[in-house]
C-alpha positions, 0 to 999 in steps of 0.5 A: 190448855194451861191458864199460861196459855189462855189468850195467845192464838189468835187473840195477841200478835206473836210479836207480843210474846213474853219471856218471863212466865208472870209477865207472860200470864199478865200481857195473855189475861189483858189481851183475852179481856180485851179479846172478849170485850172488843167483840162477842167471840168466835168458836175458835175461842170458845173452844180455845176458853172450854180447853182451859185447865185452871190446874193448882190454880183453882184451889183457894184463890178468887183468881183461880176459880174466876178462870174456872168459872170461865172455862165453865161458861165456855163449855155450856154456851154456844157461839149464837147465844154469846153474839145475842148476849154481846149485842144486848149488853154493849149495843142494844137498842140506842145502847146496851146494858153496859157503857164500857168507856172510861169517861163515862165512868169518870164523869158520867159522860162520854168523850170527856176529858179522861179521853182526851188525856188519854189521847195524850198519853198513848201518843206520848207512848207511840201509839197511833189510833187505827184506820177503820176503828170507830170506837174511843180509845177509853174503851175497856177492850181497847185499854186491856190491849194496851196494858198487854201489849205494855207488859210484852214490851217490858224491855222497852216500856218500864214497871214503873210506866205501866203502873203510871197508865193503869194508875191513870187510865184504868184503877179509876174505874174499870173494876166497876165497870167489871163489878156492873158486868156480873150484875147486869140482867143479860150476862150469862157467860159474861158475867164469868168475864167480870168475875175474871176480869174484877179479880185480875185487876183487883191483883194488878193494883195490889202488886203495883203498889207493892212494885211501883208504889209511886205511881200509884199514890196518885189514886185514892178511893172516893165516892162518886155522886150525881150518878143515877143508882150509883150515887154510893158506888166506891170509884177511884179517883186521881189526885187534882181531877 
């Protein structure tokens, strides 16, 4: 399966399919990642992850051979190993290894004011919190099933609108939390996922500041304090915050 390919099935919605081949790759990468991150997967995708062909794509681009990684952790994992990984690195024991919400990021706690713009924002954009979903909508998973479901509707939500909610809601601090994921004690396979997911955001920013530079103005590199052993972590930062 080609890379084009990778987070369609049963990771999207079919009425989320995207003509234009680019913007096709970017709604399928954002929905894997949420995919991955919103649950440990199933065997459905790790065979759809193991069939991946990264082709002229892993050659000399961190891109590519993040995918290539993937498609290689896929292969050597098994779905009981990954349920394990999953519960030590998101859930634990009172809480996992990682905390993969923006207001923690942010502020250096949760449910914050980061997640009470964000509320704001997705109702000014249409969209309703789900029945049933107990997590806050700052959630890293939740976040990239946004953005894909933005870049798919591209005929009704505008270049200009998605770099203003990445800008916003995800450049300030989501590459590091992907940057704690390849670093964290218990990531085996998903250690592959923040290798994709660093690159691919990494990607994202440096085209919307070519595309829709000011939207993205807003943003500047800042060094967060106060947060213990990260107290010299590099964040992004929105203006007046």
């Amino acid at each position: 399966m080609s890379i084009e390919a990778a987070g369609t099935a049963e990771t999207r919605p079919p009425s989320t399919q995207v003509g234009d081949p680019e913007d096709q790759l970017r709604a399928n990468t954002y929905s894997l990642l949420g995919h991955l991150l919103a649950a440990p997967p199933d065997q459905k995708t790790l065979d759809l992850l193991a069939s991946i062909d990264p082709g002229s794509a892993s050659e000399d681009t961190l891109l590519g051979a993040a995918w290539q990684m993937l498609q290689t952790a896929a292969v050597r994992t098994t779905v009981q190993q990954l349920d394990d990984e999953y519960q030590e690195l998101f859930i634990g024991v009172g809480r996992g290894e990682l905390i993969p919400y923006g207001s923690w990021y942010v502020t250096g706690f949760l449910m914050e004011q980061p997640l009470a713009t964000l509320r704001a924002d997705l109702e000014r954009m249409g969209f309703e919190r789900q029945d049933g979903v107990r997590e806050p909508e700052d959630h890293a998973a939740a976040l990239c099933e946004v953005m894909s479901i933005c870049v798919a509707g591209a005929d009704t939500i505008s270049l200009e609108q998605q770099a203003a909610f990445f800008a916003r809601h995800i450049a300030p601090w989501i590459g590091r939390f992907f940057r704690d994921m390849q670093q964290a004690r218990n990531a085996r396979f998903y250690r592959a996922v923040g290798q994709l997911g660093e690159q691919f955001i990494d990607i994202e920013t440096q085209a919307f500041r070519m595309t829709a530079p000011g939207a993205m103005e807003a943003v500047r590199p800042i060094r967060m304090v106060g947060r213990e052993s990260r107290s010299t972590d590099t964040r992004f930062e929105q203006e007046g915050q």
